[in-house]
C-alpha positions in Angstrom: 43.3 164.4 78.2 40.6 166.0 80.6 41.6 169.7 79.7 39.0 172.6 79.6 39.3 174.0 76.3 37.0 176.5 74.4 37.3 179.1 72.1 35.4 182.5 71.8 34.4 182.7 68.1 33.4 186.4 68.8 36.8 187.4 69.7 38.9 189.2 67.0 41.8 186.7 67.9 42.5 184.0 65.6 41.1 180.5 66.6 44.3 178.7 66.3 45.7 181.1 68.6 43.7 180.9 71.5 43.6 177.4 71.4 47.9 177.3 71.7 47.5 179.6 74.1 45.7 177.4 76.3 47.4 174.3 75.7 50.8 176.4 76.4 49.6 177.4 79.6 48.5 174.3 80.2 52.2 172.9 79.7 53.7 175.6 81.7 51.1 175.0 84.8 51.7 171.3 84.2 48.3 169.9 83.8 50.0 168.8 80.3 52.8 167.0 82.1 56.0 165.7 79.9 55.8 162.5 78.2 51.9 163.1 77.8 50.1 162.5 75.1 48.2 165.7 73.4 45.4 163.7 72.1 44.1 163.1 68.3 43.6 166.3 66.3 40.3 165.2 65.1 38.9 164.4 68.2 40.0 167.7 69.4 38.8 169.3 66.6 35.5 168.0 66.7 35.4 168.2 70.7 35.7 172.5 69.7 33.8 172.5 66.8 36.7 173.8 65.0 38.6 172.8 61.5 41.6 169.8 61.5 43.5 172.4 59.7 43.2 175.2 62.9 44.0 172.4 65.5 47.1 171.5 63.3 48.2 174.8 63.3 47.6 175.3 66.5 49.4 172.2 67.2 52.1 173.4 64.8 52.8 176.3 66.4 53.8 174.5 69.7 56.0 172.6 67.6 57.5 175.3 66.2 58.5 176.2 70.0 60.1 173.3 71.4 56.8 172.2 73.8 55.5 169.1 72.0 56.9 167.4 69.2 55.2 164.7 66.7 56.1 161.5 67.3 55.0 159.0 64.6 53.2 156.5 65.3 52.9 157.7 69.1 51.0 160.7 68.3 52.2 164.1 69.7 53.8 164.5 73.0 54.4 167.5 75.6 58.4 167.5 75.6 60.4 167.4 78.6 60.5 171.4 80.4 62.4 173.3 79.0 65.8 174.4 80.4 65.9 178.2 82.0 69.3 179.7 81.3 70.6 181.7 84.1 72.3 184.9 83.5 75.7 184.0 84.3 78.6 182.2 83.4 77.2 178.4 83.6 77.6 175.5 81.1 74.3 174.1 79.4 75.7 170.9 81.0 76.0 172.6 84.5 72.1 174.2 83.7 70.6 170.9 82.8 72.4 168.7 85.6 70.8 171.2 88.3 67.1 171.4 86.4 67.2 167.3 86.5 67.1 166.7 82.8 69.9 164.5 82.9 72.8 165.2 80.4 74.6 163.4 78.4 77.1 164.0 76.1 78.3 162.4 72.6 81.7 163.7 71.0 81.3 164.2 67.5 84.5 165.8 66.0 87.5 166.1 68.0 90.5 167.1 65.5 93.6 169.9 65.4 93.2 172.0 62.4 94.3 175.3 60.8 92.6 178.6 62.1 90.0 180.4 60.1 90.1 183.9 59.8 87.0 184.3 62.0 88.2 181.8 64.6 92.1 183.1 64.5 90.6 186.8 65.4 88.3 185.3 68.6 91.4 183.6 69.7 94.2 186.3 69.4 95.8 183.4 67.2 97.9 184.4 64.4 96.0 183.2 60.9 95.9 179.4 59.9 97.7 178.6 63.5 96.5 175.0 65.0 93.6 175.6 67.1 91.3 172.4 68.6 87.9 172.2 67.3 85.4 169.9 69.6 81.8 169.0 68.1 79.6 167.6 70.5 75.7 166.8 70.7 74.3 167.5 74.0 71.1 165.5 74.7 68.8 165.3 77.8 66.9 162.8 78.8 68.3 160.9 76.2 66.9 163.3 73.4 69.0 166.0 71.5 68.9 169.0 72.5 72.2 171.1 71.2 75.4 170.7 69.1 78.0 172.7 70.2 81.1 174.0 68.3 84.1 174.7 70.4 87.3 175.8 69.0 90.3 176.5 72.0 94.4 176.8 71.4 96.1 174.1 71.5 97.6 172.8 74.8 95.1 174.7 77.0 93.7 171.5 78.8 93.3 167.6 78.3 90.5 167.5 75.2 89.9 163.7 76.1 87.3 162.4 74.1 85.5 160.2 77.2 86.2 163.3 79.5 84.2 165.1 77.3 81.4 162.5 77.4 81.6 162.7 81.3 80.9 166.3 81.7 80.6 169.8 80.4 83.6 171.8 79.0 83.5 174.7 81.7 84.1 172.2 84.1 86.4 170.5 82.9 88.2 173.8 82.2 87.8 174.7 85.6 89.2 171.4 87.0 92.0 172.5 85.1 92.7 175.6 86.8 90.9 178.0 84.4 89.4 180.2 85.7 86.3 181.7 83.6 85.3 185.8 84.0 83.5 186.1 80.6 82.1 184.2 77.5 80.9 185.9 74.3 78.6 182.7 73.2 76.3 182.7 69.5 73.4 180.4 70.1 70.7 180.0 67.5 68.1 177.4 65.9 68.4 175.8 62.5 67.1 172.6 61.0 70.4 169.9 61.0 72.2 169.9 57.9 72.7 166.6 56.9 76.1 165.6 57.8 74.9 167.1 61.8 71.7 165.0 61.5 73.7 161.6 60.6 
């Protein structure tokens, strides 16, 4: 890794800080390319004259954003670019297909079950009516990136399970004739719990 880096020990902005700051624009300018290796934190350490522990949590804070992950026995690696989400009504299927991240999909749960509360009210479903629930873990480039939770009325289209694994759910809606105008969608980060990361 050829990078410039330095850091301004004057400067009232914590070391760590600058020096993610750098490597993030770095990432996002692509002179840290996906699939690259960041290097060994004591080399880059000693290379800025700076602490292991403010490289790592420099290096940690990166982490902590989805740019480079920790790979062991590799070392730690840019990740692939990180998918833009346009503001309309498009699949994360549709969104990583056009950005070239290759999706794939792997059905996790695909089962008829009782409505919840919560689920029945989304729906307009009366109370502990069926309603499908589909699971699914999204990966690109062949690492995961999302698990989705779907739950739709019954009947609505062909829940397939290798349909499913072909290509995203809006599509697959819309090949059935749905037509989409709106989507109220939650999307959040959490660590797996451990039935999601088996």
């Amino acid at each position: 890794m050829s990078l410039q880096l330095s850091v301004d020990r004057s400067s009232p902005v914590p070391l760590y800080f600058q020096l993610s700051q750098q490597l993030e624009a770095a990432i996002e300018h692509g002179a840290l390319t996906p699939g690259s290796l960041l290097g060994n934190e004591i080399d880059l350490a000693g290379r800025l004259g700076l602490s292991r522990p403010t490289v790592r949590q420099a290096i940690q804070s990166l982490v902590d954003k989805g740019l480079l992950v920790r790979r062991r026995g590799v070392g730690t690696q840019v990740v692939h670019s990180q998918v833009k989400r346009p503001l309309e009504l498009s699949s994360l299927y549709d969104d990583l297909e056009s950005a070239g991240q290759r999706p794939a999909t792997q059905v996790v749960v695909n089962t008829v079950e009782p409505a919840s509360t919560e689920v029945a009210a989304a729906l307009g479903v009366t109370e502990t009516s069926d309603v499908h629930r589909v699971e699914r873990l999204r990966l690109a480039h062949g690492e995961p990136m999302a698990y989705l939770c779907n739950y739709l009325p019954p009947g609505l289209l062909d829940l397939d399970g290798d349909r499913m694994e072909a290509t995203g759910l809006y599509r697959l809606m819309r090949t059935a004739g749905i037509t989409l105008h709106s989507a109220r969608q939650s999307v959040g980060a959490r660590a797996a719990t451990e039935e999601e990361g088996g």
